[in-house]
N, C-alpha and C positions, 0 to 999 in steps of 0.2 A: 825875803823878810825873815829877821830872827827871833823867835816867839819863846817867851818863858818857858822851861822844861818846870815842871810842880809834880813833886814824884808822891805817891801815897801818903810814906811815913812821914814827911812833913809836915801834914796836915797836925795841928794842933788840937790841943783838948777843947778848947772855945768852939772850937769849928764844927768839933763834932758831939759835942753836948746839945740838946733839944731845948731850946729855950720855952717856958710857958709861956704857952699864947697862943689867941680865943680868934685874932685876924691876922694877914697878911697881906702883902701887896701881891696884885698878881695884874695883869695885861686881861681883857673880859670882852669879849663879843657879846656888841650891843646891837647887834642889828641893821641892815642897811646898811653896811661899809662903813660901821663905827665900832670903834674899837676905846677903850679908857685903862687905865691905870688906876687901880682902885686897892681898896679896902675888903677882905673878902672873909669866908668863914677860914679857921686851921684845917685840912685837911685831916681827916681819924681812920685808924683802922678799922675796918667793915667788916670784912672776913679774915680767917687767920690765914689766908696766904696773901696778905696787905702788905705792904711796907712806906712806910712813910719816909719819903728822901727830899734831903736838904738840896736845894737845886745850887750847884757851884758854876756850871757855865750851863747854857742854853745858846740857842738860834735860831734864826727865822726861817720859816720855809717858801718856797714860790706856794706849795697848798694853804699856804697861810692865806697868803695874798688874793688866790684864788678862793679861798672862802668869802673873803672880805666884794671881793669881783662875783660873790653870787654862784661857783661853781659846787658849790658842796653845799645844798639845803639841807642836807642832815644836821646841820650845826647850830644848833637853838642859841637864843639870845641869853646872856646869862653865861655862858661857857668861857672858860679860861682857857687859850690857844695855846699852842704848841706841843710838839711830839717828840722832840730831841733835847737830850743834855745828858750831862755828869751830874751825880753828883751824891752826898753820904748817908746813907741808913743812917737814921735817927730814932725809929721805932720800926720791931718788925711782928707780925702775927704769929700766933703761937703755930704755926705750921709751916714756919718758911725755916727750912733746914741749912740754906746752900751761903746763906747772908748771915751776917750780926751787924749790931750799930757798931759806927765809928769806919765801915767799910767803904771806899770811894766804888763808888758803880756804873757804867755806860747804861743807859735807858734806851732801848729800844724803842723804837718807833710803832711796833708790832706786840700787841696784848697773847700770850700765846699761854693757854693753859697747860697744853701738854700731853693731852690725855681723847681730847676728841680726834673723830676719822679725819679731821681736816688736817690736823698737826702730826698726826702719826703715817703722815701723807708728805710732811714740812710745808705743808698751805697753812702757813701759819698765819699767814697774811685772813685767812678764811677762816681762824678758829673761832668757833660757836660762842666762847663764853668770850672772846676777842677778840684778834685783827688791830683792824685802825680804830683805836678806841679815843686815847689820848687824845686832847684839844680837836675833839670830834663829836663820839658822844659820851664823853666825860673828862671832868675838869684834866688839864694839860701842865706843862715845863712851863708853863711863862709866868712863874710865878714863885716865891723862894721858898715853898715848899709843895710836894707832889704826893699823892698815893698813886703807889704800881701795885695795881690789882694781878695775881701771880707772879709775885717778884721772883722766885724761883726759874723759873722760865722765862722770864720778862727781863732780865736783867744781867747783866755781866762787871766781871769783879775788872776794876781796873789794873793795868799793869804798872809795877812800878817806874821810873824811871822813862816815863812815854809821858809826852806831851799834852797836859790836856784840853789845848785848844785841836789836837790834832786827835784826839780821843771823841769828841763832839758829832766829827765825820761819820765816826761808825755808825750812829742812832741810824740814820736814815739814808743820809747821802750816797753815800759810798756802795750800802747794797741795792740799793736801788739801781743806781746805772748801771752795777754790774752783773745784778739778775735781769733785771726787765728790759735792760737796754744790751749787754751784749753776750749776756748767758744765752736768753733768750732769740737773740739774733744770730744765735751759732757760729760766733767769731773762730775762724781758724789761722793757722797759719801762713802766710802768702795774700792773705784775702785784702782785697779793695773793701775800705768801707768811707760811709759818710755820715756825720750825726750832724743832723740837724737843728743849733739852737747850741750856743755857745754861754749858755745860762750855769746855774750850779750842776744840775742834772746830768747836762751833754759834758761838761768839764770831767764829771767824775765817771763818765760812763770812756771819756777819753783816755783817762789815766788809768782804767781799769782793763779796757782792753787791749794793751800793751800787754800784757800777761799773756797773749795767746799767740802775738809776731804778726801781727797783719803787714800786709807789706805799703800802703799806705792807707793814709788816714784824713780824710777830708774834712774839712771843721766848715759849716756852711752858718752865717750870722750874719744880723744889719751892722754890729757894734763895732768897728776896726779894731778898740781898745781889749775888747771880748777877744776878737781873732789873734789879736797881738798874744795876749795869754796864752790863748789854745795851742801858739807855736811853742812859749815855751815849756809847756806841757806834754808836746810829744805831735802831734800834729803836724804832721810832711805837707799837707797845702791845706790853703783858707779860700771861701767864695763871699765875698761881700754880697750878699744878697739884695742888695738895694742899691749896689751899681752897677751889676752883672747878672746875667741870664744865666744860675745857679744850676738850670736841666740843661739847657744847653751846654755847659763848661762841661759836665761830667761826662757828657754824651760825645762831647768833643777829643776828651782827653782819658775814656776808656772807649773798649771793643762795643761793649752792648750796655752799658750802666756798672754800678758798684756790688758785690757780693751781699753786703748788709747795708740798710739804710737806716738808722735809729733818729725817730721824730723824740725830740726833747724840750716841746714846747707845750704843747696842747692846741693847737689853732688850726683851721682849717689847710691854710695857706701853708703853714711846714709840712702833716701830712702828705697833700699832695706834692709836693718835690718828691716828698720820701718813695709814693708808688711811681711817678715816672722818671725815677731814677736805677731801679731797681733791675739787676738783668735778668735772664731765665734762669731758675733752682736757687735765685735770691731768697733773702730773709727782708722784710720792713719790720722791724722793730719798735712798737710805739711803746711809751716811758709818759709822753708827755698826758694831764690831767684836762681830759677833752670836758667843756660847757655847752658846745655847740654841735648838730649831727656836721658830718663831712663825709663828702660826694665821694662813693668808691667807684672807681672804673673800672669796675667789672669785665665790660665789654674788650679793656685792652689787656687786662690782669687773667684771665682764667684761661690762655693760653700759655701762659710762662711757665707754672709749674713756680710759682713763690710760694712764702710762707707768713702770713702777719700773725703778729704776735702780739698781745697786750696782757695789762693785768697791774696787780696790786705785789710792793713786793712782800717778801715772806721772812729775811732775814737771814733763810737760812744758810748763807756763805759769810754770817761777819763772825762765825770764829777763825773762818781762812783769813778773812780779811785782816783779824785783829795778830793773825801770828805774822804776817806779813807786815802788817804795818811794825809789830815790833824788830821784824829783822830788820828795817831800814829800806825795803823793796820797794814802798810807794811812799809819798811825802800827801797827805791831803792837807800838811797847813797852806803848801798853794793855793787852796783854795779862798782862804781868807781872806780879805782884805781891812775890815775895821772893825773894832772894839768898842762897846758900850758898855754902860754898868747898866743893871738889869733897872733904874727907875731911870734911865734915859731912853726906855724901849719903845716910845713913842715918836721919838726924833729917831731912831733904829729903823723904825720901818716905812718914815720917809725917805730915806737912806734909800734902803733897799727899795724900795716900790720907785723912785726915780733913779734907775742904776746907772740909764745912760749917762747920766749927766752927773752922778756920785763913782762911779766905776766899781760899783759893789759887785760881788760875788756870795762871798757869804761872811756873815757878822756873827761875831762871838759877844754874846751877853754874860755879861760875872756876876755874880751875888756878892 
């Protein structure tokens, strides 16, 4: 697919002038798996290390979805969703040094002050005054204007001449599967692996662990169209999990199981493939946003000598990421599939919450 390159200095003076104004449209978690398009306060600066950003693309996340399915009660009613976008400084606090208005910026998914033991750790993901804040517990990107609390830390200058549907990726996607999913699963050279769940997440955790040479790469999913992807993504073989006996296949077609197993689903059912796929001095890898407890097997597991790993990510690989993506080394507009303007984001996230049958991955919204 070939996607608009929209380089900085393009950007016009309209675009990046603040208009006065008291509401905006924004996407509003109502509770109960409702969600509306609404009328909302302007976002303002609070503290002076605020910044007030024009949102120019945005997209959904599966946590979105998963709020809305009840997994995230931290999410009060009233909250404007979303944690991902681009987009321009329009006002910033008298203490943000690293930004000015008129600047195109990547938003982080990750609130990171900078300064606490959490973040001078890079658990930024943990930081005290932040973390998962955004379309969490504070107003979010789905909407055409945002406050990033620590923009300084919180935010990165976009590059020129880079794609910025391809720019979008960085907020969340991209380091996520590639910390939590195969940083954290200690992907090496040579190495069998298997991600389980051919969703945005496993997608990007597929194309991110090419970076390390594994010597194959197992994509395990119900979606054929999903798996079909994953090959052209980098994926040496696929298990249709819902016409084949997925532990069995692996168990069949290596010595003792996969080096790394990365669950990128959240659900009981992927988990466990992921532990009894897994061989001795293995990694299980989970990425995916679990709702529900799920059965560890203990009994067969604490002989092997594995290692499970979970967690929130932290961010702190999207300047590798972002030098990379500018050498041309990873393509994440693969990822994309379809385009909405940001007040058709309702019909956006029926899109995406029925993918089987839309073939969604992930959706770029425009302002």
């Amino acid at each position: 697919m070939s996607l608009k390159t929209v380089s900085l200095h393009k950007r016009t003076s309209n675009e990046i002038t603040s208009d006065i104004k008291t509401q905006i449209n924004a996407l509003v978690y109502k509770g109960n798996g409702r969600i509306d398009f609404e009328k909302v306060a302007m976002p303002e600066i609070n503290e002076a290390t605020d910044a007030i950003v024009k949102i120019v693309k945005t997209t959904i996340c599966g946590t979105d979805l998963g709020i809305l399915h009840g997994k995230t009660p931290s999410v009060k009613p009233g909250t404007i969703l979303g944690h991902e976008g681009i987009g321009l400084i329009t006002e910033t606090g008298s203490a943000v040094t690293h930004f000015k208005k008129g600047d195109l910026v990547i938003i982080s998914c990750i609130t990171s002050c900078g300064t606490c033991d959490y973040c001078k750790k890079q658990l930024y993901g943990h930081c005290t005054d932040g973390g998962w804040i955004l379309g969490n517990l504070i107003n979010g990107t789905q909407a055409e204007y945002v406050r990033i609390p620590h923009a300084d830390t919180s935010l990165y200058l976009a590059p020129k001449e880079v794609s910025e549907d391809a720019l979008v990726m960085l907020s969340d996607i991209l380091p996520t599967g590639h910390e939590i999913g195969v940083i954290n699963g200690c992907v090496k050279p040579g190495d069998t692996i298997a991600i389980v769940g051919a969703g945005p997440i496993g997608m990007a955790a597929l194309l991110t662990a090419q970076f390390y040479s594994p010597a194959k790469i197992y994509m395990i999913d119900l979606d054929e169209n999903r798996l079909k992807m994953a090959v052209e993504m980098g994926a040496t073989a696929t298990i249709n999990s819902g016409i084949e006996d997925a532990i069995q296949r692996i168990k069949d077609e290596t010595p003792d199981g996969v080096d790394v197993a990365i669950e990128a689903v959240g659900v009981p059912a992927t988990f466990n493939i992921c532990q009894q796929i897994v061989r001795p001095g293995g990694h299980v890898a989970n990425v995916g946003v679990h709702g529900k407890p799920v059965s560890l097997e203990i009994q067969d597991l604490w002989i092997k000598n594995i290692t499970i790993t979970m967690g929130l990510v932290n961010t702190n690989t999207t300047p590798m990421l972002l030098k990379t993506l500018c050498s041309g080394k990873i393509n994440p507009e693969q990822l994309i599939t379809h385009h909405f303007k940001l007040d058709e984001i309702l019909k956006a996230y029926e899109v995406f919450g029925n993918a089987s049958k839309s073939k969604a991955l992930k959706i770029i919204l425009s302002n």
